[in-house]
N, C-alpha and C positions, 0 to 999 in steps of 0.2 A: 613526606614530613620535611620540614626547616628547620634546621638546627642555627640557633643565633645567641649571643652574650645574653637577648631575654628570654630564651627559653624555647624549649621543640613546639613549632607551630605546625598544625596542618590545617588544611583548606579543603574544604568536599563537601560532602552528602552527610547527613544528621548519622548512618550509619558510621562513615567513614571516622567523623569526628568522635563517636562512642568507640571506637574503635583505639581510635589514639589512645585516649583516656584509659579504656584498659590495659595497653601495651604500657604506659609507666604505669600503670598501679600494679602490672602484673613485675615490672623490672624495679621498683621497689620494694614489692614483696621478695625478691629474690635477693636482696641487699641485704635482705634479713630487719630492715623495717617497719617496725610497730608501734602501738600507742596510742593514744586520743587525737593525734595531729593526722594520723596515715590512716586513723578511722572517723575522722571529720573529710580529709578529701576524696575517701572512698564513698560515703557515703550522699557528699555532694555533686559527683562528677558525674556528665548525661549519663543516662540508660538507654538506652535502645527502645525501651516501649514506654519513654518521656517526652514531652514537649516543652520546649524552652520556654515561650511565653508563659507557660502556666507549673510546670512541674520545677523548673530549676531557678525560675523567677522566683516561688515562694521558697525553695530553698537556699537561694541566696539573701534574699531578704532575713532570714530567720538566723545565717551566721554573721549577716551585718549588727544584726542590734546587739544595742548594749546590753551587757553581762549585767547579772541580779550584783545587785550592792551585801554590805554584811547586814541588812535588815532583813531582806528578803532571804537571802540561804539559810537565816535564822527563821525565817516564816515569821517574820512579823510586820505589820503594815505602818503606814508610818501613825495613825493615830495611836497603837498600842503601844509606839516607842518615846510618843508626843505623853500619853499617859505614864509612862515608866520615867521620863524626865521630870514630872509632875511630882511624882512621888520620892522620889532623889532630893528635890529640891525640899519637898517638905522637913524630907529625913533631916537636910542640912541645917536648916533651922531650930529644928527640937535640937541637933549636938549642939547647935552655938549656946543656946540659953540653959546648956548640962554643961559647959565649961571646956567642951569637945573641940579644941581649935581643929585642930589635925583629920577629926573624923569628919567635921564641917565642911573641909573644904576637899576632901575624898569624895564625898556625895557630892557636893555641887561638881565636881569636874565630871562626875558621873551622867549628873543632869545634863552637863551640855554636851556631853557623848550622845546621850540620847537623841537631843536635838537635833544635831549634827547627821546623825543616821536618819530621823524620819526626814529631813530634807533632801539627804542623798536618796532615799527610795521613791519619795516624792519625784522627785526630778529624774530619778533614771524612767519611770512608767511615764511619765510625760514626753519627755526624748524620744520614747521607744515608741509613742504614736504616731508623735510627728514623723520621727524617722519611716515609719512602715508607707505612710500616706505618701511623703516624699518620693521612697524609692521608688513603691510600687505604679504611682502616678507620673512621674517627672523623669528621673534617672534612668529607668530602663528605658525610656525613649533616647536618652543621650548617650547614655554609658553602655559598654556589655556588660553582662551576666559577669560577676565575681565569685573568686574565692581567695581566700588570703590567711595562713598561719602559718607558724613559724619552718614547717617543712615546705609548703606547695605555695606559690602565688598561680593563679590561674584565672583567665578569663574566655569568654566566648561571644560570640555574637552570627546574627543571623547578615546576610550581605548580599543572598538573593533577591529577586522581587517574585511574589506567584507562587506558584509550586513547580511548574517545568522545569525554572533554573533555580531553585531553592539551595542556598551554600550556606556554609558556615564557615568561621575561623577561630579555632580553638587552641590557644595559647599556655603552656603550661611552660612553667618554673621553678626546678628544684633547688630551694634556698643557700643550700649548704654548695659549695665549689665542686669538694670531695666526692661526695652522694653524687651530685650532677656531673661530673664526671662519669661516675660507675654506671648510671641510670644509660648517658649517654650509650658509651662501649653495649650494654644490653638493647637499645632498642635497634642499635645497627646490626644486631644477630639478629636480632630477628625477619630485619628488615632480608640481610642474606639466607635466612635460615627457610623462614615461614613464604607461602608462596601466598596462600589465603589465611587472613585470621579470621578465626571461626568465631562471630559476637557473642557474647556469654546467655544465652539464652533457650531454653531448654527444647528438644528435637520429642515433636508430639507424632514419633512414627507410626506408633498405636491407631492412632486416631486415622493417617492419612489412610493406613491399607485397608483399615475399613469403611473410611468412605468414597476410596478413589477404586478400591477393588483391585489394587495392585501391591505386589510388595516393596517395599523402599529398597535402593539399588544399596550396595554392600559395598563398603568402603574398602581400598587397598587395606589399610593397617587391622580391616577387621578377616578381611579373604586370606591377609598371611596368616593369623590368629588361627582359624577354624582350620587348617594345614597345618598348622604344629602339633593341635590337638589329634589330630586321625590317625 
């Protein structure tokens, strides 16, 4: 690992890189780090039985687009809000000709809220086509693979050619000074501490002894274990 002003980079094997990636997410969770922001970058950062072209591509793409507007988190589309402006304005009309100044011009400002919103939904679902066609077509030939909120900036990219020399370089950035400080101090424990990090991925020992016909070798921290217990 690199540690630089833009953030801990390492360079390896697709293992290696998921590797990274959980050593800070496992040293911000030890920050005591939570919330939507530290379970948006948990949930986008490689896995180990993912492929960038296809698994972290479409999950990049999906934290780049644009956010629903107030029509849509309201679930409404923009002609039901084209209708709802429709009706505002009539309302305004009946107050003018009832002597209604006040209530008149409350509905009409109403109507053109509404307007105002089915363009915004309009245009954000437009956006978000182009945007997808763009990223998915264009960008990830130029750019790496992103992520970006206000705790983690992060990107990766592939930089072998083949599969023999197949690399990556996966760049992470913890926003905050402080945090990035703290993150740092933990990943250099580990880096002293931990000789292999073990990738989060579940040991199907079950399965090996019965069809290798052999039993799986016993780990030091499990050999001291079954000694304590006798």
């Amino acid at each position: 690992m690199e540690e630089s002003i833009s953030g801990f980079k390492c360079r390896g094997t697709w293992d290696e890189v998921v590797e990274h990636g959980e050593r800070i997410t496992r040293a911000l969770r030890d920050a005591d780090v939570g919330g939507d922001d530290f379970d948006d970058w948990d949930e986008w950062r490689p896995k180990s039985h993912e492929r960038l072209s296809k698994d972290v591509s479409e999950k990049t793409s999906q934290q780049a687009s644009v956010g629903e507007g107030e029509g849509e988190k309201a679930g409404k589309t923009p002609n039901d809000d084209l209708k709802t402006a429709g009706e505002k304005l009539s309302r305004s009309y009946e107050k003018v000709e009832a002597g209604d100044d006040e209530g008149a011009v409350e509905s009409w400002q109403d109507s053109i809220n509404y307007v105002a919103r089915a363009a915004d939904s309009a245009g954000r679902k437009a956006l978000r086509k182009v945007e997808d066609t763009v990223y998915r077509n264009v960008m990830t030939q130029l750019a790496p693979y992103y992520f970006d909120n206000e705790l983690v900036s992060a990107n990766i990219q592939k930089v072998g050619r083949g599969t023999a020399d197949e690399e990556f370089v996966f760049e992470v950035n913890v926003n905050d000074d402080e945090l990035k400080s703290e993150v740092s101090e933990t990943l250099r424990g580990f880096e002293n501490e931990i000789d292999r990090w073990h990738i989060d991925t579940p040991k199907e020992t079950e399965v090996a002894e019965a069809v290798e016909g052999v039993e799986v070798p016993v780990t030091d921290d499990e050999q001291r274990s079954k000694s304590t217990t006798n």
